[in-house]
C-alpha positions, 0 to 999 in steps of 0.5 A: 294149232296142236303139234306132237313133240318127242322126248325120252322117256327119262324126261317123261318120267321127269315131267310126271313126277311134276304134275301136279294131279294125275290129270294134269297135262303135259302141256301144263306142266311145261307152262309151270315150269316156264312160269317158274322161270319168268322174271317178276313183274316190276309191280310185283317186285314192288309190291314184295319191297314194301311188304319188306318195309312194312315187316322191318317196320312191324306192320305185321300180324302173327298167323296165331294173332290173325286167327284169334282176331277172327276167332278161329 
Protein backbone atom coordinates (compact mmCIF):
# COMPACT_ATOMS: atom_id res chain seq x y z
CA UNK A 1 0.00 0.00 0.00
CA UNK A 2 1.15 3.53 -1.24
CA UNK A 3 0.96 6.31 0.96
CA UNK A 4 2.12 10.08 0.56
CA UNK A 5 4.50 11.48 3.30
CA UNK A 6 5.25 15.43 3.65
CA UNK A 7 8.67 16.83 4.22
CA UNK A 8 10.26 20.15 3.37
CA UNK A 9 11.94 21.19 0.73
CA UNK A 10 15.19 21.32 2.63
CA UNK A 11 14.98 17.62 3.31
CA UNK A 12 13.93 16.92 -0.55
CA UNK A 13 16.85 18.69 -1.56
CA UNK A 14 18.88 16.37 0.89
CA UNK A 15 17.46 13.31 -0.39
CA UNK A 16 18.06 14.36 -4.37
CA UNK A 17 21.43 15.21 -3.51
CA UNK A 18 21.68 11.20 -2.72
CA UNK A 19 20.38 9.64 -5.29
CA UNK A 20 22.22 7.69 -6.75
CA UNK A 21 21.14 8.18 -10.65
CA UNK A 22 18.52 10.64 -11.52
CA UNK A 23 15.75 8.02 -11.90
CA UNK A 24 16.21 6.66 -8.47
CA UNK A 25 13.38 6.98 -6.28
CA UNK A 26 12.68 8.67 -3.28
CA UNK A 27 11.67 5.72 -1.69
CA UNK A 28 15.02 4.08 -2.69
CA UNK A 29 16.90 6.63 -1.30
CA UNK A 30 15.36 6.26 1.87
CA UNK A 31 15.64 2.34 1.93
CA UNK A 32 19.78 3.28 1.28
CA UNK A 33 20.01 5.35 3.97
CA UNK A 34 18.07 2.63 6.42
CA UNK A 35 20.48 0.13 4.96
CA UNK A 36 23.26 2.22 5.78
CA UNK A 37 22.26 2.28 9.46
CA UNK A 38 21.57 -1.31 10.00
CA UNK A 39 23.58 -3.39 12.35
CA UNK A 40 26.05 -6.38 10.31
CA UNK A 41 24.76 -9.57 10.56
CA UNK A 42 26.74 -11.83 13.19
CA UNK A 43 27.90 -13.87 9.83
CA UNK A 44 29.02 -10.88 8.47
CA UNK A 45 30.88 -9.81 11.17
CA UNK A 46 32.75 -12.86 11.08
CA UNK A 47 33.45 -13.13 7.97
CA UNK A 48 35.42 -9.48 7.90
CA UNK A 49 37.07 -10.75 11.62
CA UNK A 50 38.69 -13.78 9.60
CA UNK A 51 39.47 -11.58 6.49
CA UNK A 52 41.39 -9.49 9.44
CA UNK A 53 43.13 -12.61 10.65
CA UNK A 54 44.17 -13.58 7.32
CA UNK A 55 45.48 -10.06 6.37
CA UNK A 56 47.57 -9.83 9.69
CA UNK A 57 48.69 -13.36 8.70
CA UNK A 58 49.72 -12.04 4.89
CA UNK A 59 46.82 -14.18 3.23
CA UNK A 60 46.63 -11.76 0.90
CA UNK A 61 47.36 -10.77 -2.68
CA UNK A 62 48.22 -6.99 -3.64
CA UNK A 63 45.59 -5.38 -6.67
CA UNK A 64 48.96 -5.11 -9.07
CA UNK A 65 49.87 -8.97 -8.02
CA UNK A 66 46.13 -10.06 -8.92
CA UNK A 67 46.16 -8.33 -12.29
CA UNK A 68 49.55 -9.64 -13.18
CA UNK A 69 48.44 -13.16 -12.09
CA UNK A 70 45.52 -12.82 -14.58
CA UNK A 71 47.32 -10.94 -17.12
CA UNK A 72 45.56 -7.87 -17.23
Amino acid sequence: MATTIQITEDLQKELSKRKLVDKETYEEVIWNLIEDNMELSEETKRDIEEARKQIKQGNFVTLDEAKKRLGL
